[in-house]
C-alpha positions as a printed NumPy array, in Angstrom:
array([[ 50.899, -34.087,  61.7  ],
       [ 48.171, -35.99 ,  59.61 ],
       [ 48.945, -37.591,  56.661],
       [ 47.271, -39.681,  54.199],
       [ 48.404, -42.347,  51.851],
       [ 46.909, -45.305,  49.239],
       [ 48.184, -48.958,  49.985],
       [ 49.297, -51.245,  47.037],
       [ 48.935, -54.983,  47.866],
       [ 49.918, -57.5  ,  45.289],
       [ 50.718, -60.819,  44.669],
       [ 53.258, -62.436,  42.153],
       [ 51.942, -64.983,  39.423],
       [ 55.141, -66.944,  40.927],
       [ 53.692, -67.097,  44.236],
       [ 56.69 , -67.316,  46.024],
       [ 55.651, -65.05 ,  48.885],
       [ 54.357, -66.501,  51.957],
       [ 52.043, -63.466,  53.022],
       [ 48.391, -63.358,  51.745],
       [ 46.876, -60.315,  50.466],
       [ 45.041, -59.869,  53.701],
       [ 48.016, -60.22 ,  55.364],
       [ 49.76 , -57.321,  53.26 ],
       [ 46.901, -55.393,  54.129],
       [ 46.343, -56.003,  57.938],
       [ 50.252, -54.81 ,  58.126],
       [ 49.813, -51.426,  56.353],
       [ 46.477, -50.412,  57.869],
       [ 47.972, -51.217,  61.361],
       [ 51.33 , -49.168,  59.78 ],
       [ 49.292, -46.285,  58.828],
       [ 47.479, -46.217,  62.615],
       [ 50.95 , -46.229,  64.199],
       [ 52.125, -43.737,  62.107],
       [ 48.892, -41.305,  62.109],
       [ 48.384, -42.127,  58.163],
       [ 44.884, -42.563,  57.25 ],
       [ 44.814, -44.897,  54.64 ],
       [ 42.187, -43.525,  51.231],
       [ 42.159, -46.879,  49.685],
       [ 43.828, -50.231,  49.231],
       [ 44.781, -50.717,  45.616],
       [ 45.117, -54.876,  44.739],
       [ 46.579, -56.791,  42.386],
       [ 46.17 , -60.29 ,  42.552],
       [ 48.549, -62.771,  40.783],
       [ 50.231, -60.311,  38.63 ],
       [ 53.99 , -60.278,  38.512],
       [ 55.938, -57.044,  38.74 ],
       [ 58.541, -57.152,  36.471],
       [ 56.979, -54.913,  34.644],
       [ 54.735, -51.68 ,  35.8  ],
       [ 52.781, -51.191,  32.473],
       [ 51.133, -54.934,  32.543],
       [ 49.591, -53.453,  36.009],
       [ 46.737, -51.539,  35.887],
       [ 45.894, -50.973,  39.165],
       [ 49.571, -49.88 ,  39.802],
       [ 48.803, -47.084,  37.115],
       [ 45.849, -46.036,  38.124],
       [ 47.364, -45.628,  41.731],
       [ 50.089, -43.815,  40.616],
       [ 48.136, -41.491,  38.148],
       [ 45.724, -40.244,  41.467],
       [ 48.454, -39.86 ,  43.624],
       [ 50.359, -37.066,  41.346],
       [ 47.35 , -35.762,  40.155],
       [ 46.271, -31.77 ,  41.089],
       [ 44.276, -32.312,  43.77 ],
       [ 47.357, -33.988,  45.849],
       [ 45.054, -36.329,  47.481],
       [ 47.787, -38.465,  49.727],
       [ 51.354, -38.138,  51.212],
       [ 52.499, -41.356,  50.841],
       [ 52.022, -44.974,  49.515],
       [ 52.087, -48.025,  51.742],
       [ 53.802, -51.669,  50.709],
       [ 54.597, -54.511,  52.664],
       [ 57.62 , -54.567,  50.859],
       [ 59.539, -52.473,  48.458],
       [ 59.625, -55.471,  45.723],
       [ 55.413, -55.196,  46.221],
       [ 55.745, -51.842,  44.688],
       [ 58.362, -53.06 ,  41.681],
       [ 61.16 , -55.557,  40.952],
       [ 62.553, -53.97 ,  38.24 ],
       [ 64.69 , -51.675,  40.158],
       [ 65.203, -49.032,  36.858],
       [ 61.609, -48.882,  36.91 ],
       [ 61.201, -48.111,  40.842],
       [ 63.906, -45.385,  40.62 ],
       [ 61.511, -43.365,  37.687],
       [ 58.557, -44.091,  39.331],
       [ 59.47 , -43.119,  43.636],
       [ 61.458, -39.65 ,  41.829],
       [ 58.165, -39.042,  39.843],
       [ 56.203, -39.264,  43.071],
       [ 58.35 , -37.571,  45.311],
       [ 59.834, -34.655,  42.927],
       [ 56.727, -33.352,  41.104],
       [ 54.146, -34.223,  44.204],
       [ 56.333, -35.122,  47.241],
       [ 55.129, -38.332,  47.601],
       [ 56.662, -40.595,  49.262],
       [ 56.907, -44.865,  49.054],
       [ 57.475, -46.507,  52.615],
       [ 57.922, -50.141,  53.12 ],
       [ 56.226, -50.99 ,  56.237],
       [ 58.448, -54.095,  56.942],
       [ 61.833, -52.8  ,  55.961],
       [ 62.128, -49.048,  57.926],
       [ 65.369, -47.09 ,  56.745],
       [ 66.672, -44.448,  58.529],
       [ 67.253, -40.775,  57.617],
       [ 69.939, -39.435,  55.789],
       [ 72.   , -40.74 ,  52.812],
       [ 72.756, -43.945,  54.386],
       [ 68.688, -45.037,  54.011],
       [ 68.531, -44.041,  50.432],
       [ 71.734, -46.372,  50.011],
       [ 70.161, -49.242,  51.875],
       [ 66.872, -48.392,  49.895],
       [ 68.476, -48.959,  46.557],
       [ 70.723, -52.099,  47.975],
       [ 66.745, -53.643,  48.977],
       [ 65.609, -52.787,  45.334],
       [ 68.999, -54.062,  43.733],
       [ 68.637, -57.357,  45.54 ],
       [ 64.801, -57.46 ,  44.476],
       [ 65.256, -57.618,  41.14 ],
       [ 68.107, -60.195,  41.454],
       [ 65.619, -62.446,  42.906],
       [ 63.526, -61.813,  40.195],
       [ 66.116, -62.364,  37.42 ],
       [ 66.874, -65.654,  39.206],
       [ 63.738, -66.999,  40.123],
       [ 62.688, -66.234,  36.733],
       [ 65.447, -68.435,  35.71 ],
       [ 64.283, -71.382,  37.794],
       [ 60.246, -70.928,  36.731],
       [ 61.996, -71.649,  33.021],
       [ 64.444, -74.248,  33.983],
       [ 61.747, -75.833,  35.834],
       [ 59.118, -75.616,  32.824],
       [ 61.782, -76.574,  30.282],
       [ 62.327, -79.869,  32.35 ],
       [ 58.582, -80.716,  32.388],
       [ 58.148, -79.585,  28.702],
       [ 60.742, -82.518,  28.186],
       [ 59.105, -84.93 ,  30.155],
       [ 55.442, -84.362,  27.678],
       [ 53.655, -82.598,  30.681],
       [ 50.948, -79.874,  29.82 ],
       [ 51.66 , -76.405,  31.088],
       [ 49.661, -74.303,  28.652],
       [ 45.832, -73.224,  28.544],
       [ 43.8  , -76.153,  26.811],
       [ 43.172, -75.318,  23.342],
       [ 39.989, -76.543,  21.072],
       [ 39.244, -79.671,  21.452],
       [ 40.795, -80.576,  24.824],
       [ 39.992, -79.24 ,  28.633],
       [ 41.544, -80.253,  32.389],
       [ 39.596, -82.712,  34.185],
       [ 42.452, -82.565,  36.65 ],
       [ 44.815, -80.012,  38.099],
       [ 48.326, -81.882,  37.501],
       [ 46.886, -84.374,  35.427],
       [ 47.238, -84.224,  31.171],
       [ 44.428, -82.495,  29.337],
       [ 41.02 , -84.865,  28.367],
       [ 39.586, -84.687,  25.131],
       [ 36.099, -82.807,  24.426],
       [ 34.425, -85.036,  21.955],
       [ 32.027, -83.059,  20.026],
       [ 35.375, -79.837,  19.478],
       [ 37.459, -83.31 ,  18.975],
       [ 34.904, -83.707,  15.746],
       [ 35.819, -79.852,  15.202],
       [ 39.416, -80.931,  14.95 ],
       [ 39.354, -84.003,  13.004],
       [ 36.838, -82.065,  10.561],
       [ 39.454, -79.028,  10.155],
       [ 42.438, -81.702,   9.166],
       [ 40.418, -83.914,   7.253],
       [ 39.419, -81.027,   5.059],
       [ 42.878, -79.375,   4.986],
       [ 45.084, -82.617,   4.576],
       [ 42.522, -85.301,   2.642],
       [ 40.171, -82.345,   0.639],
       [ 42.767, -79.367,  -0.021],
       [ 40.716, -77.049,   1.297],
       [ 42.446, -73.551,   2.194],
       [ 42.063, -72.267,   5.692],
       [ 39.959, -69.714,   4.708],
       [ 37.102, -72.18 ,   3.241],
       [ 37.544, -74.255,   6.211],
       [ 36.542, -71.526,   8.823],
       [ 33.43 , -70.113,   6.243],
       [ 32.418, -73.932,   6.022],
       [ 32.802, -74.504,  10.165],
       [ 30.895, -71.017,  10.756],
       [ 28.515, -72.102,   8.099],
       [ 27.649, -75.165,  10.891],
       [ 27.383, -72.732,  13.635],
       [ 30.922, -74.308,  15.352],
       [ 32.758, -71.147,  17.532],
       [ 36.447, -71.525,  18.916],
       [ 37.577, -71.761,  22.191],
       [ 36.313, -68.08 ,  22.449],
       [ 32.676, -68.973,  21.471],
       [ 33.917, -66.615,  18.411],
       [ 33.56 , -67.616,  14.737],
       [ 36.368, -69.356,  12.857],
       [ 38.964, -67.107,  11.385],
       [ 41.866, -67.95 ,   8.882],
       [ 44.469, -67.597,  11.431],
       [ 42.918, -69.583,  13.889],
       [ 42.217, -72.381,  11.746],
       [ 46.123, -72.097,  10.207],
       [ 47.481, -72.25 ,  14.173],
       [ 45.148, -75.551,  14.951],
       [ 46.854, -77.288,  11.769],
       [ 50.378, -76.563,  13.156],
       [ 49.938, -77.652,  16.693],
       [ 51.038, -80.638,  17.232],
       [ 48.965, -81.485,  20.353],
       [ 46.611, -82.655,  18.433],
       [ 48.582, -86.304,  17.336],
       [ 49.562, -86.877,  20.878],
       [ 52.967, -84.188,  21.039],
       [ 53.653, -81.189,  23.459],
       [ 55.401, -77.906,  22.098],
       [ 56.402, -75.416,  24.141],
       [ 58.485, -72.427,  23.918],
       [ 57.311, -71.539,  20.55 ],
       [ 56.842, -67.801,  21.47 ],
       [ 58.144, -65.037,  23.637],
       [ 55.894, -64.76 ,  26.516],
       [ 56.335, -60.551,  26.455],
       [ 56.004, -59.801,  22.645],
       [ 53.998, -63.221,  21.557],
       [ 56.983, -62.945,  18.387],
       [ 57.574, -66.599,  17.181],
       [ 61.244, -68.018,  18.34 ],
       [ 63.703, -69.69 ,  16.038],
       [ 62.49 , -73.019,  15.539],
       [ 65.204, -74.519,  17.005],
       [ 64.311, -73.505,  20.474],
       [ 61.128, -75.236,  20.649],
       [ 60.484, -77.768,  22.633],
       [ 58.611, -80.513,  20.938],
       [ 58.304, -84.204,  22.431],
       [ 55.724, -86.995,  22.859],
       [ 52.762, -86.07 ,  25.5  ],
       [ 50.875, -87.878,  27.837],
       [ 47.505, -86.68 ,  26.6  ],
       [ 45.441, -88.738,  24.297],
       [ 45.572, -87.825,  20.606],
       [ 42.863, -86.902,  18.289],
       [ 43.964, -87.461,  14.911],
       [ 47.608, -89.839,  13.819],
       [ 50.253, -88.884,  13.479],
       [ 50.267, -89.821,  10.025],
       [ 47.518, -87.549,   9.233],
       [ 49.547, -84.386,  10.909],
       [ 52.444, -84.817,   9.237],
       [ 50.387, -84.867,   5.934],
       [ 49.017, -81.505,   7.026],
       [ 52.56 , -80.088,   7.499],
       [ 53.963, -81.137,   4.055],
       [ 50.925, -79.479,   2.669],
       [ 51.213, -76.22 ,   4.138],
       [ 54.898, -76.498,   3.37 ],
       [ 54.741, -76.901,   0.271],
       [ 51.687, -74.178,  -0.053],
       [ 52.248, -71.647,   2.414],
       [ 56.029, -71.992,   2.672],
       [ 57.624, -72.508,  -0.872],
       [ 61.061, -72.537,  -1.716],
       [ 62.956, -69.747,  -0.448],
       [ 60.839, -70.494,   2.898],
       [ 58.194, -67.277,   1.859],
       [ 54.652, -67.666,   3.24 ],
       [ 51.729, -66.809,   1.279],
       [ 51.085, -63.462,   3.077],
       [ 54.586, -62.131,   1.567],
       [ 53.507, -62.684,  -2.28 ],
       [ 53.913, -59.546,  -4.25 ],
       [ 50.596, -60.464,  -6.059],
       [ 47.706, -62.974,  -5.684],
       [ 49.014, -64.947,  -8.708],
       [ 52.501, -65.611,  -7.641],
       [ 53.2  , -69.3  ,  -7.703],
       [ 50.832, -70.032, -10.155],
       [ 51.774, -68.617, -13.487],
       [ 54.318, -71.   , -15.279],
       [ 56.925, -70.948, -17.725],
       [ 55.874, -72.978, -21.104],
       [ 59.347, -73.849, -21.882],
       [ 60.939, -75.072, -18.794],
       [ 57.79 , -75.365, -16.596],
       [ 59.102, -73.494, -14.042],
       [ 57.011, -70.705, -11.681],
       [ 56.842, -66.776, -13.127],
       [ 58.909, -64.912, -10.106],
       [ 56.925, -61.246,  -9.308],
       [ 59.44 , -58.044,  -9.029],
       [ 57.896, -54.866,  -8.045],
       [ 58.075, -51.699, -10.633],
       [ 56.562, -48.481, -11.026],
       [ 54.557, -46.629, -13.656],
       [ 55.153, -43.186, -14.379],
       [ 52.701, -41.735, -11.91 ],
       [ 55.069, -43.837,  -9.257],
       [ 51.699, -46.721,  -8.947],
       [ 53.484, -50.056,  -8.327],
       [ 52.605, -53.367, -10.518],
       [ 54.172, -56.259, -10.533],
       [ 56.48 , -57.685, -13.676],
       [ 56.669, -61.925, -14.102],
       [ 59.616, -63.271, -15.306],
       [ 60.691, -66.607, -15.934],
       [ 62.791, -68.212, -12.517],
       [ 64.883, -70.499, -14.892],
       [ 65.577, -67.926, -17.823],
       [ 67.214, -65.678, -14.623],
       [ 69.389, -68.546, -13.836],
       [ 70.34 , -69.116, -17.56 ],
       [ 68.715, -72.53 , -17.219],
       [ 66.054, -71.546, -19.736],
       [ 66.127, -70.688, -23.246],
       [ 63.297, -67.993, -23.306],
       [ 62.986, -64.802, -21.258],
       [ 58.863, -64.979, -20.709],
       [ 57.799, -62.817, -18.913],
       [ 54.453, -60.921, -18.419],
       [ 52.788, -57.445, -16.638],
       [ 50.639, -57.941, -13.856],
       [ 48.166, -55.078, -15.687],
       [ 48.233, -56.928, -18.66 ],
       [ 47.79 , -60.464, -16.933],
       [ 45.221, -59.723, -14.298],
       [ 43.068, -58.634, -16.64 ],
       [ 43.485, -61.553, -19.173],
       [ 42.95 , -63.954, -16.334],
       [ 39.467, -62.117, -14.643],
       [ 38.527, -62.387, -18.715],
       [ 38.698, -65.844, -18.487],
       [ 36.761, -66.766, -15.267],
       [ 34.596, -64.054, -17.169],
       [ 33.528, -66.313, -19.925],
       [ 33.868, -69.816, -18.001],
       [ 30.992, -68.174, -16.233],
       [ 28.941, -66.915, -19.073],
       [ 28.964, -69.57 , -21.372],
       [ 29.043, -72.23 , -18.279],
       [ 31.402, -74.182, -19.938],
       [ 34.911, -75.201, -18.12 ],
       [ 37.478, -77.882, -19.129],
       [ 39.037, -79.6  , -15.833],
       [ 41.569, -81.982, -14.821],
       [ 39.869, -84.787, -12.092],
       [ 42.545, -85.514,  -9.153],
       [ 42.074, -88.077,  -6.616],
       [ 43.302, -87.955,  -3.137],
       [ 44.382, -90.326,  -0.546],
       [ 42.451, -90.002,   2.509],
       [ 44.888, -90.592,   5.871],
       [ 41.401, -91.278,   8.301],
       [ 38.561, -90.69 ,   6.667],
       [ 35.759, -88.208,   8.624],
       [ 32.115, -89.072,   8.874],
       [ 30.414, -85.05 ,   8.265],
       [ 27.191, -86.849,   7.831],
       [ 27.478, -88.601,  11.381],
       [ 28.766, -85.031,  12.653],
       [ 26.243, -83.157,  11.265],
       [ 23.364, -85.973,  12.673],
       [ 24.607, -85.899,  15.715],
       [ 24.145, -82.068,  15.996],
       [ 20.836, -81.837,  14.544],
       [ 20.298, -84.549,  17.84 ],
       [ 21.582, -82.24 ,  20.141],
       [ 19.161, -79.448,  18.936],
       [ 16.466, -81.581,  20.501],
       [ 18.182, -81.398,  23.894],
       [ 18.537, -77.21 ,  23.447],
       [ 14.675, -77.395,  22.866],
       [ 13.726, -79.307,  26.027],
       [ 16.524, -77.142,  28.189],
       [ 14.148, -73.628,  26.958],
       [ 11.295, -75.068,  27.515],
       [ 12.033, -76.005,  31.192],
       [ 13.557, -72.256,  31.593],
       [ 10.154, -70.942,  30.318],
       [  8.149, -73.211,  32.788],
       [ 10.203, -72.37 ,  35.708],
       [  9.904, -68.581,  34.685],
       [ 13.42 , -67.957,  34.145],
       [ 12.835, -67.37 ,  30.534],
       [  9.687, -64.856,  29.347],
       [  7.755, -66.029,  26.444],
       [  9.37 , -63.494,  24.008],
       [ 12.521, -65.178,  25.207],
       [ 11.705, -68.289,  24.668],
       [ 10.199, -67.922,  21.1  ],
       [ 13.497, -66.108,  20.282],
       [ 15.572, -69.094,  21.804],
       [ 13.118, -71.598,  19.599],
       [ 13.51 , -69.251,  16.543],
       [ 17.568, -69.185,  16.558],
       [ 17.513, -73.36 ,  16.843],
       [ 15.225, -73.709,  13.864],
       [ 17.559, -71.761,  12.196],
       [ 20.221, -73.929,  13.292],
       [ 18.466, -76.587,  12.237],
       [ 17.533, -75.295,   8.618],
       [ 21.545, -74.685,   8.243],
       [ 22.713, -78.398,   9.259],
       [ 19.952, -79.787,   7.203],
       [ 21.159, -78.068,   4.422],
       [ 24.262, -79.171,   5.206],
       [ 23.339, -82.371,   5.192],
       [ 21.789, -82.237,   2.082],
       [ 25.115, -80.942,   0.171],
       [ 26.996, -83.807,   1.543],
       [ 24.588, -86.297,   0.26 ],
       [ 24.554, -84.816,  -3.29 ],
       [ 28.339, -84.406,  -3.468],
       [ 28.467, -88.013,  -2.547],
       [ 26.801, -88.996,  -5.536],
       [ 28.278, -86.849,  -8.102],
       [ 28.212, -87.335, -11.458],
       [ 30.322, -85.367, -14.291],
       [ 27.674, -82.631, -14.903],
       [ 26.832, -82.472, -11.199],
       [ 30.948, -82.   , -10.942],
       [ 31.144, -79.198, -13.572],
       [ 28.222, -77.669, -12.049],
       [ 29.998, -77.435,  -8.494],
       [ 33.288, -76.291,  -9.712],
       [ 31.492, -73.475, -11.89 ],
       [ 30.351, -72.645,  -8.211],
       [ 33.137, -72.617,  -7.131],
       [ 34.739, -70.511,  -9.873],
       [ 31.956, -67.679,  -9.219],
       [ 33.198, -67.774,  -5.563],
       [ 36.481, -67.402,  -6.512],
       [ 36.256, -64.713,  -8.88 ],
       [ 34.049, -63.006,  -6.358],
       [ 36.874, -63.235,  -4.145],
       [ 39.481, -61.572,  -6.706],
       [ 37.413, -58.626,  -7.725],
       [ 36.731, -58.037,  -4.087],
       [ 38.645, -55.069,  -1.98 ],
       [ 38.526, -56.61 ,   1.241],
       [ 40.487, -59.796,   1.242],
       [ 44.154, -59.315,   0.967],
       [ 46.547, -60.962,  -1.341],
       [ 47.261, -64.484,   0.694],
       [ 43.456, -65.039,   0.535],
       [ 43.06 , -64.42 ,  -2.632],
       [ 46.24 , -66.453,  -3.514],
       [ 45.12 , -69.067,  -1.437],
       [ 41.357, -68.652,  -3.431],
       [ 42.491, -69.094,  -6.792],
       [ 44.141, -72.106,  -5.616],
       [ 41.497, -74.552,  -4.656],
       [ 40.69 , -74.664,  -8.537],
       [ 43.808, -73.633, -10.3  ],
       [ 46.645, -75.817, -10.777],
       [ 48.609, -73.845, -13.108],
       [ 48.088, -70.991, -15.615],
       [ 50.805, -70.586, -18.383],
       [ 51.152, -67.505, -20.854],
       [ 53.148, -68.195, -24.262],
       [ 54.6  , -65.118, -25.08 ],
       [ 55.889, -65.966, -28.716],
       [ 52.164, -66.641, -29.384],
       [ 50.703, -64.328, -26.937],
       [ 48.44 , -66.935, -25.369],
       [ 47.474, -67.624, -21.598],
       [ 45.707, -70.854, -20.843],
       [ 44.341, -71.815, -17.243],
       [ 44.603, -75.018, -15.87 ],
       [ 41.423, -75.984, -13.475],
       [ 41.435, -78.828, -11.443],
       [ 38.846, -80.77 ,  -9.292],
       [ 39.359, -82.748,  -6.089],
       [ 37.   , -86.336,  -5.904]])
């Protein structure tokens, strides 16, 4: 009798079968002849392990036409059963799905069974011993990986700022996304900037990630806390199934043998900063405030930080209630305390009239630069390379790979490019000259930036937190007097 059937071909990302896809294919096709099965189509999956059916999508899509109405084959084909899964749970659902609701069945065309009980037995003892070899290769690929992790080799996709020369050989650096790099630190260790000004000032320079995507917040907080960057390796930061973030104390993290882009000095500046800002005592990050001032609102008795607790009004809204840390602890002598209704409000007020009347009383701080960054050079240099964009559209426009509406569209976007660094440019050589007015004048900039920030809907609370502290150091309420004071600060 005729039948017909689909093949499934695939190879593991572990590679640790000998036979080639064409190979895996040549056998079923010439199974299928033997066997008067005419072969519909030849589903392929190419370096895709299969521990796990729903991370295969041609698998799916296989198994989704085969019990489908229209009952369009009999069977499907494999070289072998641990080609169709390895999870032997999974192979169970999947062959009684198949064969139950559309009496389909799975063959194997290099491991025949024969009828009766006795081949289902062997079936299952093929599929049992499958996904032992999984369990234990999968043990070895991580042994094996652990043991190179401790020796510094790379085993991880390049990220900004490096790329492989090489197979087997460490990663090289990329000099103009090494700038990117040393920019990003320079501005978060040596300038204070928060992550979110960093990406608006890199996207503000046209710079894209690894992606060719603009610079987000998160992106620019995971390129602070790698530590590939001074010349280390970590590995084993992250479950490879759920991408969840291990206990720290299963990382891997040891000296590399690629070339570093910044010291190690400057890193490990980086890191007590975003300690101390993004992970504060009681090891919170910003994005679990209760409110965008927490951290910044101070006792003026014992100095200490205003704690946020979460209450209710009667319509069951939630605001948040400050209270004094120390006076909790009984190691203050005043309860102070505060409403976040009554305290937002006083506090917009306040960047309210710094902005009207332009006025704004500061404290000047000074920091220590770790290796100083040349933006000007940067900047130069890419204003240079707009030159070389210009003569590479021209060419395409002579050689009639470009139309004339293309290239006058290509010549528009790098004059904009252009405009924007030369802007740039100009900033830099302003705020290198500043003078006291020309500092109140960029800090009341900043201010309105700020406050747009805080009246805004869309950025969450960490952003705003983070916001509000590029120009506030502290902002203390008296209660007995019913004062609040804020406390701006400017970085030279």
């Amino acid at each position: 009798m005729q039948r017909y059937g689909y093949g499934y071909v695939r190879v593991s990302t572990d590679k640790q079968e000998e036979l080639s896809p064409d190979s895996q294919e040549k056998l079923i096709r010439e199974y299928g002849k033997k066997n008067n099965i005419i072969i519909l189509k030849i589903y392929n999956e190419i370096g895709i392990s299969g521990r796990s059916a729903d991370k295969r999508p041609a698998f799916q899509e296989m198994v989704a036409s085969a019990k489908s109405k229209e009952h369009p084959v009999d069977a499907i084909l494999v070289w072998k059963y641990s080609r169709f899964a390895r999870n032997q749970e999974e192979s169970i659902v999947y062959k009684s799905l198949l064969k139950k609701q559309n009496n389909v069945d799975v063959i194997s065309v290099s491991e025949p069974l024969v009828d009766g009980p006795f081949g289902s037995l062997i079936e299952r003892i093929i599929e049992w011993m499958d996904e032992y070899y999984s369990i234990r290769l999968s043990g070895e690929v991580f042994r094996g990986m652990k043991e190179n992790a401790m020796r510094g080799s790379f085993q991880a996709r390049p990220p900004l700022g490096y790329r492989i020369a090489e197979r087997g050989r460490p990663p090289v650096i990329v000099p103009d996304e090494a700038d990117i790099i040393r920019t990003i630190f320079h501005k978060y260790a040596n300038e204070s900037m928060s992550f979110f000004d960093i990406a608006r000032y890199l996207n503000s320079l046209g710079y894209k990630t690894t992606h060719n995507k603009p610079f987000e917040r998160r992106s620019i907080e995971y390129i602070v806390q790698n530590p590939i960057y001074c010349g280390m390796i970590r590995w084993n930061r992250t479950q490879n199934a759920t991408n969840e973030i291990k206990d720290r104390d299963e990382w891997i993290i040891v000296d590399g043998e690629q070339e570093p882009i910044i010291s190690k000095e400057l890193y490990e500046k980086a890191q007590e900063r975003y300690k101390s800002t993004c992970n504060p005592k009681g090891s919170r990050p910003s994005s679990t405030y209760k409110h965008w001032l927490s951290g910044l609102i101070k006792c003026p008795v014992c100095g200490r930080t205003l704690t946020a607790s979460t209450l209710h009004r009667k319509n069951g809204e939630p605001y948040s209630y400050f209270s004094c840390y120390g006076y909790s602890k009984g190691k203050c002598k005043k309860p102070n305390g505060i409403s976040s209704l009554v305290v937002e409000r006083e506090v917009l007020q306040c960047f309210r009239e710094v902005l009207d009347t332009g006025n704004i009383e500061y404290e000047l701080k000074h920091y220590e630069t770790t290796e100083i960054i040349d933006e000007q050079r940067v900047i130069n240099e890419r204003i240079k390379g707009l030159v070389h964009k210009e003569e590479r559209i021209k060419a395409s426009y002579r050689e009639g790979i470009d139309t004339l509406e293309e290239y006058k569209e290509h010549k528009q976007l790098i004059q904009e490019e252009r405009n924007r660094l030369t802007a740039q440019l100009k900033e830099l050589s302003r705020t290198h000259a500043e003078k006291p007015e020309d500092i109140s004048h960029a800090l009341l900039q900043k201010a309105g930036n700020v406050y747009a920030i805080l009246t805004s809907d869309r950025y969450p609370i960490a952003q705003k937190n983070d916001a509000l502290k590029q120009i506030v150091d502290k902002i203390i309420y008296d209660r007995t007097t019913d004062m609040l004071k804020i406390y701006y600060f400017y970085y030279t």
